[in-house]
N, C-alpha and C positions, 0 to 999 in steps of 0.2 A: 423673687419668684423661684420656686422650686421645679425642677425636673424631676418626674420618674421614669422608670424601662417601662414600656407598655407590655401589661401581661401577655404569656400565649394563651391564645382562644381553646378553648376544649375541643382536643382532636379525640379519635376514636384510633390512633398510631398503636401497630402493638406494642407492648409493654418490650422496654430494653434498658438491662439493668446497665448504669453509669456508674464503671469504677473511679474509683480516686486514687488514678493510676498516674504518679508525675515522675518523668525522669530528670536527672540533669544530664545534657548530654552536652560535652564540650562548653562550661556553662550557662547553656540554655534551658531553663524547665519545661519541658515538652510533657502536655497533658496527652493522655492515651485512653478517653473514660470508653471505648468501645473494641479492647484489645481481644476481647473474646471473640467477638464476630470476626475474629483471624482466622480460627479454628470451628471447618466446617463438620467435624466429628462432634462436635460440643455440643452436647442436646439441648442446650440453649439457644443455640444459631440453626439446629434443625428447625426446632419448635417454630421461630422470630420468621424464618425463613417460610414457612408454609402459613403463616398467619400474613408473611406480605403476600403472597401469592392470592391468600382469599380477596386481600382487598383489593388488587390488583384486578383482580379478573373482573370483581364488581364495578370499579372505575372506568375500566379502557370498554367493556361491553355496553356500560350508559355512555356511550360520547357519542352527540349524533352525527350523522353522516358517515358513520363506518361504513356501512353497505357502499356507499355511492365512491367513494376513496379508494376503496378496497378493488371493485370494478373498475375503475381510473388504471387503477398501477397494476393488474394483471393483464389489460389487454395493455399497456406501454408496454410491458416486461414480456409481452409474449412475441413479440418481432422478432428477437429468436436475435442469431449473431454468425457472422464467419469470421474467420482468422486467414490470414495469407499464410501461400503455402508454403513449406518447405520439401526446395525439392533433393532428390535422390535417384540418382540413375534412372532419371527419364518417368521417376514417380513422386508424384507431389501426396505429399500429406498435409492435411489440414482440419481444423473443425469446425463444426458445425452444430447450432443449436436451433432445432425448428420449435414453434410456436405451442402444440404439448408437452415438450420435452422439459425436464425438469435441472438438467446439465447437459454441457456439451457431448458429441459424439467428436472420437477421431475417424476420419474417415481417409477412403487411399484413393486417388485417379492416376489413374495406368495410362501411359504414351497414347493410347488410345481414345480415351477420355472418358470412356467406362469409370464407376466408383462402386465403391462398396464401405459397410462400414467395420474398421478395423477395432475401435475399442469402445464398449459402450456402458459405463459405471454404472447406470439404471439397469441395464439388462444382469447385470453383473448381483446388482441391490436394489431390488424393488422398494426397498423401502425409503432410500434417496440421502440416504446416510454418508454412503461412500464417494467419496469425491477424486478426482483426476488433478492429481498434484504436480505431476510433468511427465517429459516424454520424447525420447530421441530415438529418431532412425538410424540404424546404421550406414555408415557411407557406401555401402553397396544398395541400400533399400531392401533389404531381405529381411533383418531383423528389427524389434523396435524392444526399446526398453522403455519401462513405464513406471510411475509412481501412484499409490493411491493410498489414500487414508481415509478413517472411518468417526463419524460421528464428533467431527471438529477438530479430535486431541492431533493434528497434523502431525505425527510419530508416522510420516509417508515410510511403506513396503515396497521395493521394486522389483518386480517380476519383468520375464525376456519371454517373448512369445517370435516365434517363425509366420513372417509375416504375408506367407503364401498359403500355409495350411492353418495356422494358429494354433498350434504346437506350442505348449509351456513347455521353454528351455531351459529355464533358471527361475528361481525365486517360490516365493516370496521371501527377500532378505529383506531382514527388521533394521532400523538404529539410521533408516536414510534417510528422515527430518532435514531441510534447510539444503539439501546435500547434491552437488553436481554430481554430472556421470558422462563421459565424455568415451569416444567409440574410436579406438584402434583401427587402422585399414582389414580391411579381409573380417570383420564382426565376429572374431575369435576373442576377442580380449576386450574390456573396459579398462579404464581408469573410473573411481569413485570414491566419493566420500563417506565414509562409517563412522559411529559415533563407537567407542569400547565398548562391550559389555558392563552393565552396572556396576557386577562384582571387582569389577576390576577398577576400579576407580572409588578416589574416598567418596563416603554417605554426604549423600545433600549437592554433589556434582557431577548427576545421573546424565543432564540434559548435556553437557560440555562433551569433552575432548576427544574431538574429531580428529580422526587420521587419513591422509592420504592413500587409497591400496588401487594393486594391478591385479585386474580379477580374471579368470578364464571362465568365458561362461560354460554352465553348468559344473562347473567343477566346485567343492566343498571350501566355502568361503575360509574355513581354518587352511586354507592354501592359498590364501591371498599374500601375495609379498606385499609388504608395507614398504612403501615410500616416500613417505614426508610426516612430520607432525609430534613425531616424539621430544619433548623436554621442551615445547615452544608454550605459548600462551594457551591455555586449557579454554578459553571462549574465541578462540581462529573458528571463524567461517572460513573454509577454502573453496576457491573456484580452481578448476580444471579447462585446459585447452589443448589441443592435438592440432598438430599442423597435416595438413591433408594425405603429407607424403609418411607421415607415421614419425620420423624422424624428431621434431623438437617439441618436449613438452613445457609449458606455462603452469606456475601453479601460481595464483596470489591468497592473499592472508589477512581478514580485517578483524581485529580483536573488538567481538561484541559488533557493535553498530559505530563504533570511530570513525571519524574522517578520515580514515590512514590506510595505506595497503603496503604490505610486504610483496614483491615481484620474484618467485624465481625462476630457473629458464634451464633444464638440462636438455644433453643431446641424448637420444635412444638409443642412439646407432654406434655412439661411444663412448663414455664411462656410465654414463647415466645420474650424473652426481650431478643432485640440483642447486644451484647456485646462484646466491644472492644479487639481482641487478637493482631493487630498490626498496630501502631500507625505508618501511614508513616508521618505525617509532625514533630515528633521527629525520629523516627530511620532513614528513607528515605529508600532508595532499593522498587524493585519488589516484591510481595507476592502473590504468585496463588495457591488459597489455594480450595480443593476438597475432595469429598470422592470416592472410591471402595468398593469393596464385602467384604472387610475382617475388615470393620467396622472402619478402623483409618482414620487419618484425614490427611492429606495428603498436603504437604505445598511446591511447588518451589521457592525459590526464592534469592533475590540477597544481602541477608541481612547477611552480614559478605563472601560474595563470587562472585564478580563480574560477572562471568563465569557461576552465578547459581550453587545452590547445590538442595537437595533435604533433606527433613527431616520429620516425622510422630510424632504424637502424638497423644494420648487418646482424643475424642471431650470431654470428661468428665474435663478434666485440660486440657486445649486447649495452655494455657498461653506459652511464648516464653522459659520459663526457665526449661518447659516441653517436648520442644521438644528435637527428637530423631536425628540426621544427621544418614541417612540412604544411601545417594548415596552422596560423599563429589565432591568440584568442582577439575576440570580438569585443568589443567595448560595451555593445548592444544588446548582444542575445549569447545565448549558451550554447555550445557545441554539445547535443546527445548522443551522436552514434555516427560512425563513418562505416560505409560500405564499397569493396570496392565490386566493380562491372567489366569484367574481361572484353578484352578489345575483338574486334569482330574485323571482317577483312575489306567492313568499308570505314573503321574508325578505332582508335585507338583505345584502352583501356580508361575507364573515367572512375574518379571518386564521388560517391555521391553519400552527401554531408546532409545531415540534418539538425536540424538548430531550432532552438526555440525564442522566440523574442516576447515578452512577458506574458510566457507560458505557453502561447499558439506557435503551433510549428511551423518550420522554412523549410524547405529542401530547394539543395543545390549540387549544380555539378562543378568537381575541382578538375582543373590536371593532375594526371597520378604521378607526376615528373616534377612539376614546378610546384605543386600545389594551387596554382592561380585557379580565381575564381573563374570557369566560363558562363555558366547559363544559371539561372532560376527557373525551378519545377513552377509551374500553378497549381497549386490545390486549389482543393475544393470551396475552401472557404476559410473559418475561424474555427481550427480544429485540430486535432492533434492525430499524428501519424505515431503509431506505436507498434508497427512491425515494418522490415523493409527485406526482401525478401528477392535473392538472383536463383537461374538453374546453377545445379551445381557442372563443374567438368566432365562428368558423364552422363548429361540430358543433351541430347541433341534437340535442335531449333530454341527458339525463344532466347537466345544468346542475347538479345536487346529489350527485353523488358526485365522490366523491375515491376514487384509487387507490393502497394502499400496497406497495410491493414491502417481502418482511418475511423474516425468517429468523429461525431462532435454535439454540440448542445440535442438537436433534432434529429438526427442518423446516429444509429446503434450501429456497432460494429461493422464493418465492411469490409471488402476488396477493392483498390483500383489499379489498373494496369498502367503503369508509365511506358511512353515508346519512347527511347534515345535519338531512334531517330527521325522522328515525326515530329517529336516533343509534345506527343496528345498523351491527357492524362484523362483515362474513360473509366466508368466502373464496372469493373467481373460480376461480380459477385456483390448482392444487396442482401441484409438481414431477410433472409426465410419468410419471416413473417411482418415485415414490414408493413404498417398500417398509417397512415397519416398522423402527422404528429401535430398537437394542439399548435395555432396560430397564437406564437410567440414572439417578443423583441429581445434578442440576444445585444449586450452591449459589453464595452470596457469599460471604466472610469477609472480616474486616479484622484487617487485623496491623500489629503495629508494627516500623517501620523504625532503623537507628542512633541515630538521630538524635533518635528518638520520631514521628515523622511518621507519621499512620497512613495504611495504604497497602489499597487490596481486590486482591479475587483470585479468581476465578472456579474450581472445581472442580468435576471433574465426573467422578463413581465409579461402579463398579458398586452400591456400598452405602450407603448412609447415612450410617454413623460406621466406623468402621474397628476392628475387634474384634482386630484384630494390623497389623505393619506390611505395606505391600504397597507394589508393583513401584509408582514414579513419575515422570511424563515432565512438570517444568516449562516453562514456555513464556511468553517473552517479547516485547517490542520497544523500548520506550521513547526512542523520539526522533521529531525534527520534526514534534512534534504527532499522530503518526498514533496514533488509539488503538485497543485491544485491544477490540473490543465482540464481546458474543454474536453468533454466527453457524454456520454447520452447519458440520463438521470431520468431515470420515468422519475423519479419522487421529483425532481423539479419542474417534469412538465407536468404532470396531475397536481404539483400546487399552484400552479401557473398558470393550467386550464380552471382550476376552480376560483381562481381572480386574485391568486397571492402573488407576491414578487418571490424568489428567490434570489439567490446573493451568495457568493462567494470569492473570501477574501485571501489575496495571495500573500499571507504574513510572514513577516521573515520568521526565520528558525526554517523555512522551507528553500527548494531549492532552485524557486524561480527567479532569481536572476545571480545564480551561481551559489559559487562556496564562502563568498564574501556574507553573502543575502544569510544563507545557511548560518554562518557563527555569529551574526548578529542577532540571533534569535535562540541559543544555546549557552549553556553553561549560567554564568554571569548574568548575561542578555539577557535571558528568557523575559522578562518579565516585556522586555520588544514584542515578542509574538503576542503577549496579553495588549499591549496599549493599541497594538493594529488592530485589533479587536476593537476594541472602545472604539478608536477615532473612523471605524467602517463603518458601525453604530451610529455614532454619532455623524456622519456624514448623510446617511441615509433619511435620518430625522429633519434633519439641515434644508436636506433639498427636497423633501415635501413629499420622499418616498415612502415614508412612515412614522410612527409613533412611538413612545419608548413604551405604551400600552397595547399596541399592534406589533411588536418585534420579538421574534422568537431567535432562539440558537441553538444549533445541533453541530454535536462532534462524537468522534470516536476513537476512542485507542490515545494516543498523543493529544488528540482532536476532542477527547473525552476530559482531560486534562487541562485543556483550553476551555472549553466550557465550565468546568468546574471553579477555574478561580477567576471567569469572568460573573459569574453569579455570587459569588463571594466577595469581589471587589469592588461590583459596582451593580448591585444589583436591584438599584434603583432605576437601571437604563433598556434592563432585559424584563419582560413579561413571563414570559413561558422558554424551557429550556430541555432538550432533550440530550442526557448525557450517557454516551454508550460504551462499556468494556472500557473504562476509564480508569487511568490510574488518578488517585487522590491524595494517598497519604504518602508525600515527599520525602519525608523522611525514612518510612519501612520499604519505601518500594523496592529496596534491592536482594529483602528476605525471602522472597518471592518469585516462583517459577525462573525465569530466565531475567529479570528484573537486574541483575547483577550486569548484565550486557548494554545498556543503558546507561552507564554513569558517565562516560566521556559524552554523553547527548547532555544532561541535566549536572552531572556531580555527584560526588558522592558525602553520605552522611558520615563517613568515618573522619573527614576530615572539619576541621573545624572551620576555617573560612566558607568552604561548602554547602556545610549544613547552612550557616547562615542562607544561602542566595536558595536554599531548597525549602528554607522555614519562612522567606518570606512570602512565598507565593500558596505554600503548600496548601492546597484548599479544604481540608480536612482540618488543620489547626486553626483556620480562618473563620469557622462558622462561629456567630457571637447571639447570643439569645437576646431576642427581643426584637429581631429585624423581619420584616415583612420579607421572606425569600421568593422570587419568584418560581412560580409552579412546575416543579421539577418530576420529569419521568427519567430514573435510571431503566437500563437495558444491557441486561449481563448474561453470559451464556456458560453454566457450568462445567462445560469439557475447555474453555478458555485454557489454550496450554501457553501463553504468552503475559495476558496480564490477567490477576490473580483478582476472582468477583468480591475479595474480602474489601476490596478497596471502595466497591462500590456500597456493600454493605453498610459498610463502618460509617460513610457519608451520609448514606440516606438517614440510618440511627439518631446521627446529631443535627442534622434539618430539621425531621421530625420532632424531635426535642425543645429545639432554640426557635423555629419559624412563630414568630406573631401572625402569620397568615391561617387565616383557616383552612379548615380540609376541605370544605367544601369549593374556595378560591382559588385557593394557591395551592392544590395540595404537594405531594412528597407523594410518589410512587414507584414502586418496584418491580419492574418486571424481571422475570428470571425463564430460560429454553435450558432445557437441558438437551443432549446428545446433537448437539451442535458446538464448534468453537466462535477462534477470534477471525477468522478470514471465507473462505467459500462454503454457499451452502443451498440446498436446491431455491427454486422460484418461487414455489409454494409458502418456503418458509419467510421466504424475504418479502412478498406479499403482505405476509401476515406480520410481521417486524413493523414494516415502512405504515404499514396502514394502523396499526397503533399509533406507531410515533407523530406523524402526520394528523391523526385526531384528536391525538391528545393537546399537539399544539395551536390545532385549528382552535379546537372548543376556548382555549385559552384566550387568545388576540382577535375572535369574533372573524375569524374563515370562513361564511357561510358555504359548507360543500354542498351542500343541497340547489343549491341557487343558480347551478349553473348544468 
């Protein structure tokens, strides 16, 4: 008996010329047939490019039930959101997003409890472009400095405005991308990060090398003393800290996106020479090193404790064989953030820890002496706390609350007040525009991975157990640590209210259940974060929550990446696939915007064991012709100043090419935004994103959105 490849069906894909482009590379022959769609100048990739867009528009506007999806996720998304405040000499700032508002507003409430609103991007850009990148008070509350960027390319401007008249004091200065800003006593002076002038750095390493400076506001940034960063690694992210008394500054240092931080630690008030306490390119690990009111110096990190521990020591002997371990790591859950809670004159000073146990948070109180555990907070439920917020030394009252900003599957953004000494935890502040959320079943499960490795996962139904199989949208990320935690998803509860399950899988390469979890799923690994994928899939089918003809997957970024070579790997198991600002081609990703900052995540191609573990996943060298692809929507945004849409491009080209699926089943489509990037963007537009992407995979796996 004979086999043949079963032809591809006659699609209507625009026309994209395929070189017979092979290299050897460390000797691997790496075919490259769509090297042109690198180059967005290339009136071929203009051309290819506006011909997907026609057919794009035609596809995503026949999907039925837009209308009704579209109205689902605008009145979710319109409950609006708060943030806990941070407060400042008896004034709290915080934001706030009401229910027409298109992005957050910062707003100020004065000892009195009076507010007003101090910055507002919309007002600023009607056209909703500009975005609110960050933002700190000064420690008297008088001034605030602020970040915004324009139309995605996040290249954030910080301008200083006087926060009683709003008076521009400073700014706009350019090159503050990615970049702390940290506020001197008396709001005379910053510390911040700046990237060089272009010219002044070689061609092609515009986006790198950040430098440390000490700036006087309004004064002519060519009078910035420089303080840290010359001759060191040209892709250091640095973070900035200032101890409250002005006295010792923190500077650390992560080359790219590395597991690793460099620690330094000078005194102000005496030479000011900043000086090494932890060496991450010999030790390696995390180091998040600060100060409190009780004048020690204050270190988290992952250096001898996967799981993070915590440890203090004198800024005076800073060194590592001086530290103290004051809160040790947990075998169970992760340590995220410690805060400490000044002591009041009916109780003493408390630390309060927060921790995640596979991926829902804990909060607890430590001693700030012994460390020992005394009490456990109650939240609210299965949800993650993601700000923790005290008055500072110059607000008088409220010395005993804590502020938690919280969320979870059904509640968007909030405030709740913790009392120390009551131990009631009530809620401030609720999302603005808060509307009832669809009647849903939140669970965890744990499954097991290839390997055996059990893995959890988050779902969340319209029903309990599943009495037949039904429509399902999996949902991942798994790299650089960033983990998957409960939080509000209009897109999962408008698939959830239209009778779909959503799912979300906590893969390693991510950082929920530390840094162990984390390199299990990187470098080498990676191909971990793919089989979590499969065996979450395949668990799903197993237990009667779906079908491999009803299961869909969407990701983005890393998460784009994840989709991509699970569609390629096994894409007999996935139906429909939504893949967003994804990187593809493993191999070139490093030629590419900031792609270069990445390789300690993935590896790099220059080396040859390397390339191997980047060649075998790479999903872009993986498409093979003749395979039934499941129906795949890319979604790329050409101001992306992080990963580069050639990738997405390049992908879609050889689908189109190689899928035996027809266009009318399976198709290959391409959506493309312009004057948006890769991270924030107004409501409107993410409306219109999610309600694509959601119809495109409904119509795929039989979602009836109308039906409900």
């Amino acid at each position: 008996m004979t086999h043949s490849r079963p032809s591809a069906p006659q699609n209507s894909y625009p026309e994209a010329e395929r070189l017979d482009l092979v290299e050897d590379l460390h000797g691997h022959l790496v075919a490259d047939p769509y090297r042109w769609l690198e180059d967005v100048t290339d009136e071929r990739t203009t051309a290819w490019a506006a011909a997907q867009d026609e057919l794009a528009k035609a596809q995503l506007a026949a999907l039925p039930g837009r209308d009704r999806i579209a109205s689902r996720l605008d009145r979710l998304m319109r409950t609006g959101s708060v943030g806990a405040p941070r407060w400042r000499a008896g004034r709290a700032f915080f934001t706030r997003r009401l229910p027409d508002q298109e992005h957050p507003v910062l707003y100020l409430r004065e000892a009195d409890g009076s507010e007003r609103v101090l910055l507002d991007v919309t007002a600023m850009d009607p056209t909703g472009l500009t975005t609110l990148d960050g933002w700190s008070p000064s420690l008297e509350g008088t001034r605030l400095a602020y970040k915004v960027s324009t139309s995605g390319d996040e290249e954030s401007r910080l301008s200083i405005i006087d926060v009683d008249s709003g008076e521009l004091l400073d700014g706009p200065i350019d090159r503050m991308r990615f970049s702390s800003m940290t506020w001197l006593p008396g709001g005379e002076e910053m510390i911040y990060v700046r990237r060089l002038p272009p010219e002044a750095v070689p061609e092609g390493e515009e986006v790198f090398h950040r430098r440390v400076w000490r700036h006087r506001v309004g004064a002519d940034t060519s009078t910035d003393v420089l303080l840290h960063g010359d001759g060191l690694d040209m892709t250091f992210y640095y973070g900035t800290r200032v101890s409250d008394d002005g006295r010792w500054l923190i500077v650390d240092a992560t080359p790219g996106t590395a597991p690793r931080q460099t620690v330094w630690l000078a005194d102000l008030r005496g030479d000011g020479e900043l000086r090494r306490i932890v060496d991450g390119d010999a030790e390696g690990g995390y180091c998040s090193a600060w100060f409190e009111d009780d004048g020690r110096l204050y270190l988290m990190t992952t250096l001898g404790a996967p799981r993070w521990r915590l440890c203090v020591a004198d800024p005076e002997h800073p060194e590592r064989e001086n530290w103290t371990e004051l809160i040790a790591e947990d075998a169970d859950s992760v340590l995220e953030a410690v805060h400490r809670v000044p002591a009041t004159a009916d109780r003493p000073a408390r630390l309060l820890v927060l921790r995640t146990r596979h991926a829902v948070s804990e909060l607890y109180l430590h001693d700030e002496v012994t460390g020992e555990r005394i009490d456990q907070v109650r939240l609210p439920g299965m949800g993650s706390v993601h700000a923790l917020s005290t008055v500072d030394k110059l607000t008088e009252g409220h010395a005993d609350d804590v502020w938690l900003g919280w969320a979870d599957f059904v509640t968007p953004p909030c405030v709740y007040r913790y009392s120390l000494s009551t131990g009631a935890v009530e809620l401030e502040s609720s999302a603005p525009g808060a509307t009832a959320a669809p009647e849903v079943h939140t669970s965890q499960v744990t499954y097991t991975s290839q390997d055996g490795t059990a893995v959890r996962m988050f779902v969340i139904s319209p029903v309990e157990r599943p009495e037949r199989p039904m429509p399902t949208l999996l949902n991942g990320y798994g790299g650089f640590s960033n983990s998957s935690t409960p939080g509000y998803r209009a897109a999962a509860l408008a698939w959830a209210e239209a009778g779909g399950v959503f799912a979300i899988a906590s893969l390693r390469g991510g950082g929920e259940e530390g840094e162990e979890w984390h390199q299990a799923g990187m470098r080498a690994n990676k191909q971990n974060t793919f089989d979590d994928l499969h065996a979450a899939a395949e668990h799903l089918v197993a237990t009667g929550w779906t079908t491999s003809e009803q299961l869909s997957i969407m990701g983005g970024s890393n998460g784009g990446l994840l989709v991509g070579a699970a569609l390629t790997q096994r894409p007999e198991l996935y139906r429909a696939v939504v893949c967003s600002a994804p990187l593809l081609d493993m191999v070139r990703y490093e030629k590419f915007l900031i792609g270069r900052t990445w390789n300690d995540e993935y590896g790099t191609a220059d080396k040859p064991e390397e390339l191997a573990w980047l060649l075998s996943y790479s999903p872009y060298h993986h498409v093979r012709e003749g395979v039934r692809y499941p129906s795949v929507l890319f979604t790329v945004f050409e101001s992306d100043s992080r990963v580069d849409p050639c990738h997405a491009r390049k992908m879609c080209a050889a689908l189109q090419h190689a899928t035996a699926g027809s266009e009318a089943d399976h198709p290959i489509v391409f959506r493309r935004e312009t004057e948006v990037g890769h991270s924030a963007r107004s409501v409107s537009r993410m409306v219109d994103l999610l309600t694509d992407e959601l119809a495109f995979l409904a119509s795929a796996i039989g979602l009836d959105l109308e039906s409900r």
